[in-house]
C-alpha positions as a Markdown table, in Angstrom:
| # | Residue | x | y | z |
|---|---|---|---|---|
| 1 | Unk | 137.2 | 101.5 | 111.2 |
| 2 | Unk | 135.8 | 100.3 | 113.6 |
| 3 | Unk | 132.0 | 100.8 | 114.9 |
| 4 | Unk | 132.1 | 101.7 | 118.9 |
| 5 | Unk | 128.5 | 103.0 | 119.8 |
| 6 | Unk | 125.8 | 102.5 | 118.0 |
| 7 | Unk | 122.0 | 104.5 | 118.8 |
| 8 | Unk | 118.7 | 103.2 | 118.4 |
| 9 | Unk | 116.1 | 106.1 | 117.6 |
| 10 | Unk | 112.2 | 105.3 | 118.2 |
| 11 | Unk | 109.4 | 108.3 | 117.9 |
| 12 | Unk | 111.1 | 111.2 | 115.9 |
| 13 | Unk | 107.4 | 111.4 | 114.8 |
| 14 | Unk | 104.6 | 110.9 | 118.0 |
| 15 | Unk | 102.3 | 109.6 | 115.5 |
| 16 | Unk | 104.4 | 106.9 | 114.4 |
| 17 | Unk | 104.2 | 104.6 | 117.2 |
| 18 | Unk | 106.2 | 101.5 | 116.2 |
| 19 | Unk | 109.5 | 102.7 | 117.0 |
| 20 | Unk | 108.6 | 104.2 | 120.2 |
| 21 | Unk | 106.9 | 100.6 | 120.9 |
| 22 | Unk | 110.1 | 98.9 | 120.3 |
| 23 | Unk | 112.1 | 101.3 | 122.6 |
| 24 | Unk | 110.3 | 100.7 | 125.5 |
| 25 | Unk | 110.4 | 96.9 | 124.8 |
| 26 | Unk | 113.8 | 96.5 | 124.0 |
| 27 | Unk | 114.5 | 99.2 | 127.5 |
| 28 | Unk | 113.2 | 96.5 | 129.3 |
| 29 | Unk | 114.5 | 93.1 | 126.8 |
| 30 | Unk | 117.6 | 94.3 | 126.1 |
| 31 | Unk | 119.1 | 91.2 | 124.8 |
| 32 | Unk | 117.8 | 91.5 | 120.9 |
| 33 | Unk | 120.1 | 94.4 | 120.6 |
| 34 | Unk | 123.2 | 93.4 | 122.7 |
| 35 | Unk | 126.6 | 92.8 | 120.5 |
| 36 | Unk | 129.3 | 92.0 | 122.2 |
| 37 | Unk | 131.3 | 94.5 | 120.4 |
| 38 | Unk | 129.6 | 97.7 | 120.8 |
| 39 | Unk | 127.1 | 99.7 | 123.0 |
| 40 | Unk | 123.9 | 100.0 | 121.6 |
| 41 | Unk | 121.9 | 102.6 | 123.2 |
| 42 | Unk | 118.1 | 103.4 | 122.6 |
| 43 | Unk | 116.4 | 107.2 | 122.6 |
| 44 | Unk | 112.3 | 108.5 | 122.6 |
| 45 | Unk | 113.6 | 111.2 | 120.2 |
| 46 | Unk | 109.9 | 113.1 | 120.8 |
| 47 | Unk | 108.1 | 112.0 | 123.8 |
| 48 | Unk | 105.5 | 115.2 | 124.3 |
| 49 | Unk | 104.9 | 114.2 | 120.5 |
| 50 | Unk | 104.6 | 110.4 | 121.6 |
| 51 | Unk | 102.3 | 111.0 | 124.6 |
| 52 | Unk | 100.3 | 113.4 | 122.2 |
| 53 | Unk | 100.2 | 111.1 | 119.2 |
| 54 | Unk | 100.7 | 114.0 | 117.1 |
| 55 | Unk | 103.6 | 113.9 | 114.4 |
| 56 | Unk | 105.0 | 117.2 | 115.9 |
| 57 | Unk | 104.3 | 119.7 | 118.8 |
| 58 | Unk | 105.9 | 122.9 | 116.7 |
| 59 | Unk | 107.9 | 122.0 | 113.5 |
| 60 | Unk | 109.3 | 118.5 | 111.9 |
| 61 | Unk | 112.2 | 117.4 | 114.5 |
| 62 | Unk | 113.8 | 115.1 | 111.6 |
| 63 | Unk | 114.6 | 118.7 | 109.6 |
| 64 | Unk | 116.2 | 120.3 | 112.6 |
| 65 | Unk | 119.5 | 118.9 | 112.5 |
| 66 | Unk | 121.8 | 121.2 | 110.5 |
| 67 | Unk | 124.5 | 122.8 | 111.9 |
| 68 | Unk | 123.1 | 126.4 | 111.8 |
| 69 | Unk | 120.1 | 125.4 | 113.6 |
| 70 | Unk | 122.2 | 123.2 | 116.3 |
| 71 | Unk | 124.1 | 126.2 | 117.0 |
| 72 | Unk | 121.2 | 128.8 | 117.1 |
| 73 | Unk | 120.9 | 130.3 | 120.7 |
| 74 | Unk | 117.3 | 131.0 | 119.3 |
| 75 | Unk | 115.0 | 127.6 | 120.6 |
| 76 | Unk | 111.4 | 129.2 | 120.0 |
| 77 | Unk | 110.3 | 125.3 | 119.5 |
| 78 | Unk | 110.0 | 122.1 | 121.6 |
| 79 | Unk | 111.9 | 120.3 | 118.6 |
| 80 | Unk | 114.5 | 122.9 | 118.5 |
| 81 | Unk | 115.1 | 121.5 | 122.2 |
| 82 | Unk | 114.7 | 117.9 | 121.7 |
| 83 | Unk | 117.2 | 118.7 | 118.5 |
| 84 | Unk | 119.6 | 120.1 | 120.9 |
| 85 | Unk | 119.4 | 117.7 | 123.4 |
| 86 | Unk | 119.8 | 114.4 | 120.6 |
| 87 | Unk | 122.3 | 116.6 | 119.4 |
| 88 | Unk | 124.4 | 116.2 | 123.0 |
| 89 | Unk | 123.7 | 112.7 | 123.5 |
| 90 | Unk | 124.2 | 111.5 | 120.3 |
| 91 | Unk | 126.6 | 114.0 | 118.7 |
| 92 | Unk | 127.9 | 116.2 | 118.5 |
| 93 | Unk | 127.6 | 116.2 | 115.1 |
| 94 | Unk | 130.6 | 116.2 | 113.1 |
| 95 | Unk | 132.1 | 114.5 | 116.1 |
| 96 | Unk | 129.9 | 111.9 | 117.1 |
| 97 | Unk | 130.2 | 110.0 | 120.1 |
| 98 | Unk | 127.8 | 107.0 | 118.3 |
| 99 | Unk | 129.4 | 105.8 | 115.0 |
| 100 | Unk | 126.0 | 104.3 | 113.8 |
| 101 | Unk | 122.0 | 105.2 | 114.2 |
| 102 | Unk | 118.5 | 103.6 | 112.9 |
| 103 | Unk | 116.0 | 105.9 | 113.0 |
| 104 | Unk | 112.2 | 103.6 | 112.7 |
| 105 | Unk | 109.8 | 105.4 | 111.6 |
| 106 | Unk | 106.3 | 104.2 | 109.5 |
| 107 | Unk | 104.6 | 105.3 | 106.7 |
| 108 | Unk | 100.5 | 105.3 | 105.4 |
| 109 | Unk | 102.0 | 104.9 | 102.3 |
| 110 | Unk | 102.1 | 100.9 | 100.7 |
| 111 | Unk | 106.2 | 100.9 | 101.3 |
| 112 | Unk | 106.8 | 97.9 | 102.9 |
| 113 | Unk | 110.5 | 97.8 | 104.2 |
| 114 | Unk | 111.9 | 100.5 | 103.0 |
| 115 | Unk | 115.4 | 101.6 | 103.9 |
| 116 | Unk | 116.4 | 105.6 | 102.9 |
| 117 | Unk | 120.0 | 106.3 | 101.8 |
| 118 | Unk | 120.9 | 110.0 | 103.0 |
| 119 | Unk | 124.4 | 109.9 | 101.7 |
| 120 | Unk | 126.3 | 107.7 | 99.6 |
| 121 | Unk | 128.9 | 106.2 | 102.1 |
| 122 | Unk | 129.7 | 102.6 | 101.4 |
| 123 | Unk | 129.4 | 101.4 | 104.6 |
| 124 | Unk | 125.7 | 102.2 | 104.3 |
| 125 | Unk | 125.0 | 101.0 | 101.2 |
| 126 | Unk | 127.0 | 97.5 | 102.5 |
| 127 | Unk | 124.9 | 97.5 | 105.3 |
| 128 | Unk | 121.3 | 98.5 | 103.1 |
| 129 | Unk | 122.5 | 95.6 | 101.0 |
| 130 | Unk | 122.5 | 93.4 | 103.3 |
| 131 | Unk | 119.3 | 93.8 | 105.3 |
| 132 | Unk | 117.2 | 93.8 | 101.6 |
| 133 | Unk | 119.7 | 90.0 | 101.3 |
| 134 | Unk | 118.0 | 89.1 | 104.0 |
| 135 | Unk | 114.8 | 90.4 | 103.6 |
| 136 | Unk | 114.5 | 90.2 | 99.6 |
| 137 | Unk | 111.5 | 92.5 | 99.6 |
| 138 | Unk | 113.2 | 95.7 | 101.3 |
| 139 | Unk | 113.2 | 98.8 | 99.2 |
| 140 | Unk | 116.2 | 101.3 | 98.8 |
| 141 | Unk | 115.1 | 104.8 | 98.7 |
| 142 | Unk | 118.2 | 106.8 | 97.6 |
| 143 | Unk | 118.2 | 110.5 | 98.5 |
| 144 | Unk | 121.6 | 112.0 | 96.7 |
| 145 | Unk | 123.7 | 114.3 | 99.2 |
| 146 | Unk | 122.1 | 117.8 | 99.1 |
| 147 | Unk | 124.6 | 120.5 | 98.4 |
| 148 | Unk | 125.6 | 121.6 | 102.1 |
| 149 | Unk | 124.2 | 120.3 | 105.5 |
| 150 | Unk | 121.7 | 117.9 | 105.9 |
| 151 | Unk | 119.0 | 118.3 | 108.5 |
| 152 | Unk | 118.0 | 115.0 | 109.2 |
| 153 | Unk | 118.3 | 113.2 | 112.8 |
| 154 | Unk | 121.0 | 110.0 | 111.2 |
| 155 | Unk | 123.3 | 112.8 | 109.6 |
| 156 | Unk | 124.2 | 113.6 | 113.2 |
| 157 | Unk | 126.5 | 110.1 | 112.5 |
| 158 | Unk | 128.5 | 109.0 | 109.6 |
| 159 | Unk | 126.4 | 106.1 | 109.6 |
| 160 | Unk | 123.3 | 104.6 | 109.6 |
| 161 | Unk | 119.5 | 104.1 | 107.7 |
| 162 | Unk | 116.0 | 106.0 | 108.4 |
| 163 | Unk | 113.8 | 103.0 | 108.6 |
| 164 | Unk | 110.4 | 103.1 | 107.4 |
| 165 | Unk | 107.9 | 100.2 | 107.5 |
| 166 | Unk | 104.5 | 101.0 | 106.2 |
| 167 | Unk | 101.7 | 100.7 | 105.1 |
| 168 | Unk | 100.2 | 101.4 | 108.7 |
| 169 | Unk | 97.7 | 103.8 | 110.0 |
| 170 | Unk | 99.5 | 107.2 | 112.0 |
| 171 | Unk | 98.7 | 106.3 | 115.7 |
| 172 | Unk | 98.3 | 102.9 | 115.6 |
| 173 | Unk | 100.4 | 99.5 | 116.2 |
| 174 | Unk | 101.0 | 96.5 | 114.1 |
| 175 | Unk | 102.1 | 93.8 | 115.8 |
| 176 | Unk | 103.4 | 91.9 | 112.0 |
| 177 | Unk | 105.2 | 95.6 | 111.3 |
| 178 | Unk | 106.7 | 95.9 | 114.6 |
| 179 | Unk | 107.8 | 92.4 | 114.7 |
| 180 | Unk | 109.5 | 93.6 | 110.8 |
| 181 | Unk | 111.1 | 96.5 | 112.2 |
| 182 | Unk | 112.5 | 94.7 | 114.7 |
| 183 | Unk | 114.2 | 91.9 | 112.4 |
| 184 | Unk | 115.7 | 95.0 | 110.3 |
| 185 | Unk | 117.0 | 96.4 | 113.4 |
| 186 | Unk | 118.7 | 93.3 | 114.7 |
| 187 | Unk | 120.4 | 92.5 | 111.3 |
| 188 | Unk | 121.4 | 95.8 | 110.8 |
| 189 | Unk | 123.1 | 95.0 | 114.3 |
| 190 | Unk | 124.3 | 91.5 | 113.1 |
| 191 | Unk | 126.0 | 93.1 | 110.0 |
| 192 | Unk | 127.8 | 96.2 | 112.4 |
| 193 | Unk | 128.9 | 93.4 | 114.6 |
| 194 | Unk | 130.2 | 91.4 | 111.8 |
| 195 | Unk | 132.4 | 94.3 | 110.8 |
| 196 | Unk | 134.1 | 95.0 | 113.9 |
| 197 | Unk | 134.8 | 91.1 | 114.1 |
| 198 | Unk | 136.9 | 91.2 | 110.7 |
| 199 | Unk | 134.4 | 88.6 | 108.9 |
| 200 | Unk | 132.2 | 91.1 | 106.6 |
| 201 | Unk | 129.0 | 90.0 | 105.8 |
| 202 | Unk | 128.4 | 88.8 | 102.0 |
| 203 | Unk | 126.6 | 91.4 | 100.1 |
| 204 | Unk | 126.3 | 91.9 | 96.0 |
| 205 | Unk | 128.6 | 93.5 | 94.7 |
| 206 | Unk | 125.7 | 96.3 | 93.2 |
| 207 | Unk | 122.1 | 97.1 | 94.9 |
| 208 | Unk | 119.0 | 98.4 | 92.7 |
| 209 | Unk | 118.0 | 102.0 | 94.7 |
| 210 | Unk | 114.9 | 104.4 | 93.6 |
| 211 | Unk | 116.9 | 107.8 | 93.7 |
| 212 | Unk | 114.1 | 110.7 | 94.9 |
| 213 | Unk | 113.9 | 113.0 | 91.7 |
| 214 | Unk | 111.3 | 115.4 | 93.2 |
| 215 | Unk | 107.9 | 115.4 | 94.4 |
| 216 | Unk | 104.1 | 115.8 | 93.1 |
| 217 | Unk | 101.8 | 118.6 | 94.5 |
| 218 | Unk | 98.4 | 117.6 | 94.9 |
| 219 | Unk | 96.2 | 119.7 | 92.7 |
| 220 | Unk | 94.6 | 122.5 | 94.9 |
| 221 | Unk | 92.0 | 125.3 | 94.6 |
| 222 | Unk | 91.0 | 127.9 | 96.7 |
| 223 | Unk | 93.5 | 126.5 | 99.1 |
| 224 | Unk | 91.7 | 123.3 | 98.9 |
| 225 | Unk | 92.5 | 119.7 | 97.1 |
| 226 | Unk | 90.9 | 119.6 | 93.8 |
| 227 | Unk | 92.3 | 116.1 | 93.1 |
| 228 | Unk | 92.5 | 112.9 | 94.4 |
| 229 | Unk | 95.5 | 110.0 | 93.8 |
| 230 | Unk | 94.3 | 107.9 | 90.7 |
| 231 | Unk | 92.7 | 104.8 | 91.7 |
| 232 | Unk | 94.8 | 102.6 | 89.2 |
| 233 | Unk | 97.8 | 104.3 | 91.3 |
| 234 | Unk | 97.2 | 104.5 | 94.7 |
| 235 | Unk | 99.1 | 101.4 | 96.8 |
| 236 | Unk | 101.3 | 100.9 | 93.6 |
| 237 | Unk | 104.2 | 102.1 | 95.4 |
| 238 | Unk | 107.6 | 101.5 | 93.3 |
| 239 | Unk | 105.9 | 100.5 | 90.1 |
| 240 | Unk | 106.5 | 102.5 | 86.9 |
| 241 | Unk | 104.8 | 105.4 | 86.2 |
| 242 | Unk | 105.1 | 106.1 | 82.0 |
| 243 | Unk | 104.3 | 108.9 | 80.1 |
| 244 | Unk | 100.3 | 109.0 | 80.0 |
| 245 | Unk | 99.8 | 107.2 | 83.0 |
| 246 | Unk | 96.9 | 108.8 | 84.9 |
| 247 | Unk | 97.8 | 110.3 | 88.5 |
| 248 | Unk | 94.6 | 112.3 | 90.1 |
| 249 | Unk | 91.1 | 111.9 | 89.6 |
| 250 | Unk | 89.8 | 115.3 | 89.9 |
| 251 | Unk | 86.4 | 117.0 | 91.6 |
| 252 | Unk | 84.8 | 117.3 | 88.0 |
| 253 | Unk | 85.5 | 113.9 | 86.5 |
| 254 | Unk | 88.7 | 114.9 | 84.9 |
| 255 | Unk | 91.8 | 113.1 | 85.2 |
| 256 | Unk | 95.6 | 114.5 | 85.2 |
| 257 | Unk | 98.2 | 112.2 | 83.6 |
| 258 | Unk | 101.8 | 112.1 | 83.6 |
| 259 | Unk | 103.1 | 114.2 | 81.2 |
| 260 | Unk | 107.1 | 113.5 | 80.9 |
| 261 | Unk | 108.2 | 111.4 | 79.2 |
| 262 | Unk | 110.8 | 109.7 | 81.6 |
| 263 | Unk | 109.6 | 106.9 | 82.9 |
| 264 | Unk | 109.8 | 107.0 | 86.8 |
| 265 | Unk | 109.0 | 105.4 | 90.0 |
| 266 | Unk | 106.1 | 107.0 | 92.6 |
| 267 | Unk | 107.0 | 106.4 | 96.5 |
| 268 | Unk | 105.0 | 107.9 | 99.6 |
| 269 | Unk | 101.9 | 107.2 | 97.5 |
| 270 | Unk | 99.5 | 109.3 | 99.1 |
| 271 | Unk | 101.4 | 109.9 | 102.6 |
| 272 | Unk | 99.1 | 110.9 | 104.7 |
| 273 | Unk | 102.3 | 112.8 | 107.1 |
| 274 | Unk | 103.0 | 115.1 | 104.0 |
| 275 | Unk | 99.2 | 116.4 | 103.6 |
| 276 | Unk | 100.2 | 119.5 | 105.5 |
| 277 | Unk | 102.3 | 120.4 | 102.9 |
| 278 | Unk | 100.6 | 119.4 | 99.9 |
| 279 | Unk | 102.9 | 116.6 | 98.9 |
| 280 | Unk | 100.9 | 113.5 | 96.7 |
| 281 | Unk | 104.1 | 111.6 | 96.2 |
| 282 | Unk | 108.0 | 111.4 | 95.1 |
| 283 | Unk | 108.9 | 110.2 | 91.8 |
| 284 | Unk | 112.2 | 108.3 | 91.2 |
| 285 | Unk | 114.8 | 106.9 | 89.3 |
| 286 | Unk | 115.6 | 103.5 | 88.9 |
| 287 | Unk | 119.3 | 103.4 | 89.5 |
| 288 | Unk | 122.0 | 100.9 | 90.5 |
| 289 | Unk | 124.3 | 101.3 | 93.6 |
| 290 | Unk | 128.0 | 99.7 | 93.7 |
| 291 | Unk | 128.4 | 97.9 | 96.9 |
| 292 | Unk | 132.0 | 96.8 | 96.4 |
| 293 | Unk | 133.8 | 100.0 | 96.0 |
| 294 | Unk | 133.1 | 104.0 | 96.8 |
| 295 | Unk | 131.9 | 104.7 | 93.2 |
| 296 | Unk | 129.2 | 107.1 | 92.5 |
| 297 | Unk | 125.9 | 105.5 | 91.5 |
| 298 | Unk | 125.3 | 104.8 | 87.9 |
């Protein structure tokens, strides 16, 4: 196997200006990305979202990407265009013409460097393991394979990591998370180009992930939020949430705890980007990834 093309993916959201930021400055500083044995090419995946600084014009463009929708002659949508038109340059998916994509995006949330698993291909858990090896305090969120498409922008190539840096306003620019997002990037480069040379980076032979388990609703009523995230929560991103644990602070004084009695792991702590659809957090599962062979996680 041997990695060809590789695509760089800034602004899926327009409110989430890092990777945009990073486009347009390695557009015109190419060098940080160049390896000499592949193409690396960059992509403002939503630019009327961009210019707008709104996560979206119509609907989420990173949940446009399965097949059904790719083929639809329907494109009611400006992201059912710009889906398309990734689609072409990228793609096509199922036969890519780019072997590997990062897709930078940022999160409110406190999430630090957090890379998100979309599949459980080796290759990207090798290469997920290596960027936390050399920067010990990246995250791996682990979302298993849904049962039948995905619609996420990276599944349009087998491989490749969503990239989220956080915790950073929507709309605004950090130089010390840019300047982050831009060392994952350029090891995630470091590690493809090692590959193609025949000298594979050292990586452990197992990673610790936090596999998504499901998300928690804020409280609402009347159509409005009731509930607030627990102070002793909020920021504690990756920590472990036991039974009894409080989780909101309510409008009457009352608080809500966790009620199962798995112990689990809250990330996107009070994401401000899922507000619109009522979304407080994700729990997870601790769990361990093998990095030396194609096993399922355990």
């Amino acid at each position: 196997m041997k990695i060809l093309n590789v695509a760089i993916v800034g602004g899926t959201h327009g409110n989430e200006l890092t990777g945009a930021y990073l486009v347009r400055r390695w557009s015109a500083y190419p060098d940080a990305i160049i390896r000499p044995s592949f193409k690396t090419k960059l992509f403002l995946a939503n630019p009327k979202a961009v210019e707008q600084n709104r996560r979206f014009i119509d609907e989420d463009l990173n949940r446009c990407f399965r097949m059904n929708s790719l083929a639809s002659t329907d494109r009611g949508t400006y992201e059912s265009l710009r889906a398309l038109y990734l689609n072409q340059m990228i793609g096509p998916k199922g036969a890519s013409k780019h072997d590997a994509i990062f897709d930078l995006h940022t999160s409110t949330s406190n999430c630090g460097v957090m890379l998100v698993l979309k599949d459980n291909n080796l290759i990207n858990r090798q290469l997920a393991a290596y960027i936390q090896c050399q920067i010990p305090d990246t995250k791996i969120l682990y979302t298993p394979p849904i049962q039948g498409d995905q619609p996420y922008l990276t599944s349009i190539c087998p491989y490749g990591l969503i990239v989220e840096i956080g915790p950073v306003p929507q709309g605004l620019l950090r130089s010390d998370l840019i300047t982050l997002t831009d060392e994952v990037v350029k090891h995630g480069l470091d590690y493809l180009h090692a590959l193609n040379e025949g000298r594979q980076k050292a990586v452990p032979d197992s990673v610790e992930v936090f596999e998504f388990k499901e998300e928690v609703m804020f409280p609402k009523a009347d159509d409005a939020i009731v509930g607030t995230i627990h102070h002793s929560l909020q920021d504690r991103d990756y920590e472990a949430l036991h039974h009894g644990d409080p989780m909101f602070e309510c409008l009457d004084g009352s608080v809500i705890a966790y009620e199962k009695q798995e112990t689990v792991y809250p990330v996107f702590i009070n994401e401000a980007a899922y507000y619109y659809k009522n979304v407080a957090m994700s729990l997870c599962l601790k769990k361990t990834l093998l990095t030396a062979t194609g096993l399922e996680p355990t």
